[in-house]
N, C-alpha and C positions, 0 to 999 in steps of 0.2 A: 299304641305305639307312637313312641315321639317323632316327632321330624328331626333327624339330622340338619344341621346346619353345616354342608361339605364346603367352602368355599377355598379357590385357587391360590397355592401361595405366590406371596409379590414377585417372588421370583421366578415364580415360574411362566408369569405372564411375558416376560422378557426375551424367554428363547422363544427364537424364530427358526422355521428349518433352513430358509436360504438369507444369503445376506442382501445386503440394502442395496448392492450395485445390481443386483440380478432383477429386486424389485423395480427399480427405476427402470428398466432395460425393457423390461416387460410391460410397464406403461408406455413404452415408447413405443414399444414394437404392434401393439393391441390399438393404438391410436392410430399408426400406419397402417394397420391393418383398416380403420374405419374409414379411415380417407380416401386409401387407393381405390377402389369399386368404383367411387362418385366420380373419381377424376378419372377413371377410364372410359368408363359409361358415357361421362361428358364427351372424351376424346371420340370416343367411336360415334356419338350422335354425329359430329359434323363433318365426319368422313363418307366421303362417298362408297356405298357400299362394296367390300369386295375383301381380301383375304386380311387389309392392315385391320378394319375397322374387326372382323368377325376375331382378330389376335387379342384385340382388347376386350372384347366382349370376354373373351375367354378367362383373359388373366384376371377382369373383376369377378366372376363367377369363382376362380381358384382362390382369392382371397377372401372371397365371402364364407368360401369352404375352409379355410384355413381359421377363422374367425371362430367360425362355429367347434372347432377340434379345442381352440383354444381356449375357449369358452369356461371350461371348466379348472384351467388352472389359476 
């Protein structure tokens, strides 16, 4: 049996499902995603412990969690 040689035509390499402002949006948003944690983290390190610092604890935890959902798109 021979091998097939299937290869994609050029045009079909072209379609994308979403367009190019959705792309960039989602670099932007997945980068803010990677940042916030650090700089919450940092924020809560030098708070004296009590409800503001454990707020930020929180919110880098929910973005790390949001991270990871996002993960796959």
């Amino acid at each position: 049996m021979a091998k097939s040689k299937q290869y994609r035509r050029v045009e079909d390499k072209k379609w994308t499902l979403t367009p190019t402002w959705v792309d960039k949006t989602m670099v932007v948003l997945k980068w803010f995603l990677y940042i916030m944690p650090l700089v919450c983290i940092s924020i809560a390190m030098w708070l004296p412990s009590g409800d503001l610092s454990y707020s930020y604890s929180l919110t880098a935890i929910w973005c790390l969690a949001l991270l990871k959902i996002t993960d796959g798109i």
